[in-house]
N, C-alpha and C positions, 0 to 999 in steps of 0.2 A: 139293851145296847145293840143298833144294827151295824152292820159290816157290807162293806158294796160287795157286787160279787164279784170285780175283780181280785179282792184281797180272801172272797171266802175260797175260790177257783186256784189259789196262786200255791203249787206243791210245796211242799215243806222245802229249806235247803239246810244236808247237815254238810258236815265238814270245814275247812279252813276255808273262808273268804277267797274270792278270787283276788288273783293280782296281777296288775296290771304289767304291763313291758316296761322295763327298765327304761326305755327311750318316752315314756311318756310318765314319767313319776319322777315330779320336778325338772326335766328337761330342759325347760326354759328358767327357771334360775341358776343351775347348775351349766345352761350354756350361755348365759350373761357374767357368771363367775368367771368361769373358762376365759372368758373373752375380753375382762377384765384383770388379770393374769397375766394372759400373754400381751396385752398391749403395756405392761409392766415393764415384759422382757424385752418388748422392740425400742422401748420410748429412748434409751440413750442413743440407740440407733440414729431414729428420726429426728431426736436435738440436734446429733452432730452431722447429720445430713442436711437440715436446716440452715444450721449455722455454715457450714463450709462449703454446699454446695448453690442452695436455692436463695441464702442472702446474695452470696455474691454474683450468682446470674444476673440475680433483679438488679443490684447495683452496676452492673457492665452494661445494663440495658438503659437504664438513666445514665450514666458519663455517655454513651455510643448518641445521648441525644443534647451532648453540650462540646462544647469547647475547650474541656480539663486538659490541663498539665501535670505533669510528673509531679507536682507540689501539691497541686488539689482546690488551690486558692483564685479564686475569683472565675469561677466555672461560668459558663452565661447558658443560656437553653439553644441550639440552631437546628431545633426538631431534626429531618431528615437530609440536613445538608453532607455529614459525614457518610449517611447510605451514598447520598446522591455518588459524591466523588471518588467512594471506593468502588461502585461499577463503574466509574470510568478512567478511573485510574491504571495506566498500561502496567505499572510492577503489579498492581495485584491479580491482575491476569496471568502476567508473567509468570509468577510466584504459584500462582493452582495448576498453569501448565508442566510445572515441576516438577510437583505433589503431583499432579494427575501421571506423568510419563514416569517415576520411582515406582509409582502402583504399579503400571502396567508392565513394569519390568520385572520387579521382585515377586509379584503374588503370585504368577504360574512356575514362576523357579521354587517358591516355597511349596507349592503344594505339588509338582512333578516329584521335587528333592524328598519331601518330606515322606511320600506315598514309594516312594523307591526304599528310603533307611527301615521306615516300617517292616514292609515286606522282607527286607534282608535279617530283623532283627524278630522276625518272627519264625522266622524257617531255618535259625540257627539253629545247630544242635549243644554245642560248646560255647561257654561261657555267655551266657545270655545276657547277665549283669552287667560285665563289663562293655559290652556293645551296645548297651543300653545307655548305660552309664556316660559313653565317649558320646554321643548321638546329642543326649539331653542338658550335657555341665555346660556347652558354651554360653546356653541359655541362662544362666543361672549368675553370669558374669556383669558387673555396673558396664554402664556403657560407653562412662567416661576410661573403663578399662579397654573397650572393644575397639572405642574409635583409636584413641593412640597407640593399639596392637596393628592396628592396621595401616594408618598414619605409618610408624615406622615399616612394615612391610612394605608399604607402597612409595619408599623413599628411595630415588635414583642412584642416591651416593652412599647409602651405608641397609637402604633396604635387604630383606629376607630373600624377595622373587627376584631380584634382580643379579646378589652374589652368588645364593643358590642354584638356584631353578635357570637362570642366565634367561629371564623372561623381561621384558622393556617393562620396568614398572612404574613411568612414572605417568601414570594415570592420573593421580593428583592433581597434576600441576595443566591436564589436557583438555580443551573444554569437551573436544567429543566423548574422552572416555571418564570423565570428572563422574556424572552419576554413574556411569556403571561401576567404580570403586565403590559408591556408595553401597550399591546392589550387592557385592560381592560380601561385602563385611556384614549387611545386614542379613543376610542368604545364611552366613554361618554360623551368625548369633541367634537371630529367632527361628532357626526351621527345628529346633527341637522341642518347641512348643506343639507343632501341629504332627509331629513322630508325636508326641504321647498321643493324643489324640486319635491319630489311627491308627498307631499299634492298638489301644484298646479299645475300637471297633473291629479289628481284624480278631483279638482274643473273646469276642462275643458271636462271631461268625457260629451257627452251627457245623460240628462236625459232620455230623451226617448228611448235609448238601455232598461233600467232597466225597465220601464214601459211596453215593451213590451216585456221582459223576463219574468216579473210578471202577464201580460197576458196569457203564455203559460204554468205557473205553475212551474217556476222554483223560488227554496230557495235562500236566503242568500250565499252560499256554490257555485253554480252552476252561481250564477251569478259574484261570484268573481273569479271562474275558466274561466268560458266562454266569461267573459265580462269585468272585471275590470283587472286582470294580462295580455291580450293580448292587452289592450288599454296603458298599461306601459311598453308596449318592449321598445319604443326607448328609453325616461327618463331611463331607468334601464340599458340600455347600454353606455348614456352619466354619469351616476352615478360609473359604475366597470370604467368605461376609466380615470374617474377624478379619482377615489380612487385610482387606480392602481397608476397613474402618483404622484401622492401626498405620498402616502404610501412608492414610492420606494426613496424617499429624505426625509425618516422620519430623523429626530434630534433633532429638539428645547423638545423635552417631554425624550429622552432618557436622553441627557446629564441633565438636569436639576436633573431627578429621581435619577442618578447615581451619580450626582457630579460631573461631566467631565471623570467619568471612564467608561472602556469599559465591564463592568460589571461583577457576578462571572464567571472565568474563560473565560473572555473576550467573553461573550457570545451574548451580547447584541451591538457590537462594528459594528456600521452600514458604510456603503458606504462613506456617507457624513461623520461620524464621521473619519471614516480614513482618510481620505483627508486632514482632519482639523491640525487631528494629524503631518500630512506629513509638511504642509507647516507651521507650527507654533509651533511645538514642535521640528521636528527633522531640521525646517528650511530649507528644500528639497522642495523650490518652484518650481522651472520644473519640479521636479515629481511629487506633488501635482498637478499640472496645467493637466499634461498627465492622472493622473487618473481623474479627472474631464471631460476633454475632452472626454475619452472612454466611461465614465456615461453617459454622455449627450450624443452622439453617441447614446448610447444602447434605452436611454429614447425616442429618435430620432426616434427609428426605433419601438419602441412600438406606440406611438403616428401615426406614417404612417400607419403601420400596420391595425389600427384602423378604420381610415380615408378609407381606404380601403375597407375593411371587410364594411362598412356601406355605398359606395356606392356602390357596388355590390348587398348589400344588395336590394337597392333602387332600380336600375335596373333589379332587380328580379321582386319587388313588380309590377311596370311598365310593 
């Protein structure tokens, strides 16, 4: 019997076999299992995302291309005629001019307001809870509670600012000062959304920045310019991106303050409030659906836009 000479050449081996890495013995059945698993634990997820968000898209996207009524009954196809008329339709201009000027009113009140309560409820020394607590409950409030707190607040004849405070409250009823009530109710109700928020980034700050700023003789002042506002860029950019996106689908506070109306001299009459109007008052679901659509669209491209801008960012910093 011969033998090659690699096998006559080849050392004896004693001991236990080797073994291999736990990452390569069975790996791939065990991360096909894995993976089948967890798509176990998503899948109610994804049905009722399905069902309640990505049906009824597609369905808003077929009525935005017919001619349906509030009934549903004898819809006809008029491709892009409802785009057509909702860009040239002056309220639905109107109506994003609204939505656009509530943004630009409320989103630096909430995040000046919000970056100010922070800072106060992080450098308290007594009862932290409670100032915490007062900062973040109005948040917590329905908003059919907010608008009619402030509704009655804002009432000439039996208002809070006006017997109280001896402040002229009837903003309500003004058209110049019509959105800024709006601003004012919604300034007190969500700014304790973005207080959490940068209270805790302010409670992830390193101490030792401030310790060795206080080493080199710098105040209060100096350490909140140099050290505490450039440690809250990003929080403060995830904050305008939220407000921005939330602010521009303001409604549940208007229509409540209002009544359902589009306020004096329909000044107060938002984006979403048209829409509302279109498909349940004048019964124009395909064109409701087409202004919807273009909204979303528009909200689409602010949110990318975003997204963008902050990896650029990133790759800057890199």
């Amino acid at each position: 019997m011969t033998t090659t000479s690699a096998e006559a050449t080849a050392p004896a081996t004693t001991g236990p076999p080797a073994v291999r890495p736990v990452a390569e013995r069975g790996g791939r059945a065990r991360a096909g299992g894995g993976f089948q698993h967890g798509g176990w634990f998503v899948a109610p997820f994804l049905l009722l995302f399905l069902l309640f968000v990505i049906v009824p898209v597609l369905r808003g996207v077929w009525l935005s291309l017919t001619d349906a009524n509030i009934s549903g009954d004898g819809a006809r196809f008029v491709g892009l005629d409802n785009y057509s008329e909702a860009l040239r339709d002056p309220l639905v201009w109107d109506s994003l001019g609204h939505s656009a000027y509530f943004t630009l009113l409320v989103v630096p009140c909430i995040v000046l307001v919000a970056l100010l309560l922070a800072l106060l409820a992080h450098h308290i020394e007594h009862a932290k809870w409670l100032w915490r607590l007062c900062f973040f409950a109005p948040f917590l409030l329905p908003s059919t509670v907010v608008g009619n707190m402030w509704r009655w607040m804002f009432n000439p004849d039996t208002g809070l600012l006006d017997h109280v405070f001896g402040m002229d409250s009837a903003w309500l009823t003004q058209k110049d000062t019509a959105m800024t009530a709006v601003v004012v109710a919604t300034l007190w109700w969500t700014v304790g959304f973005s207080f959490l928020l940068y209270l805790a980034a302010l409670q992830n700050i390193p101490r030792h920045l401030y310790e060795a700023a206080a080493l080199d003789g710098a105040n209060a002042w100096h350490k909140t310019v140099h050290i505490t506002l450039p440690m809250l860029r990003s929080i403060t950019g995830l904050v305008v991106a939220l407000q921005i996106l939330a602010s521009l689908q303001v409604f549940d506070q208007v229509v409540v303050m209002y009544e359902f109306s589009p306020g004096p001299e329909e000044s107060t009459r938002t984006m979403v409030q048209y829409t509302l109007e279109q498909g349940f008052t004048s019964y124009r679901v395909g064109y409701a659906s087409a202004i919807s659509i273009l909204f979303f669209l528009m909200i689409a491209v602010i949110a990318l836009g975003r997204m963008w801008l902050l990896r650029k960012r990133e790759e800057g910093v890199q």
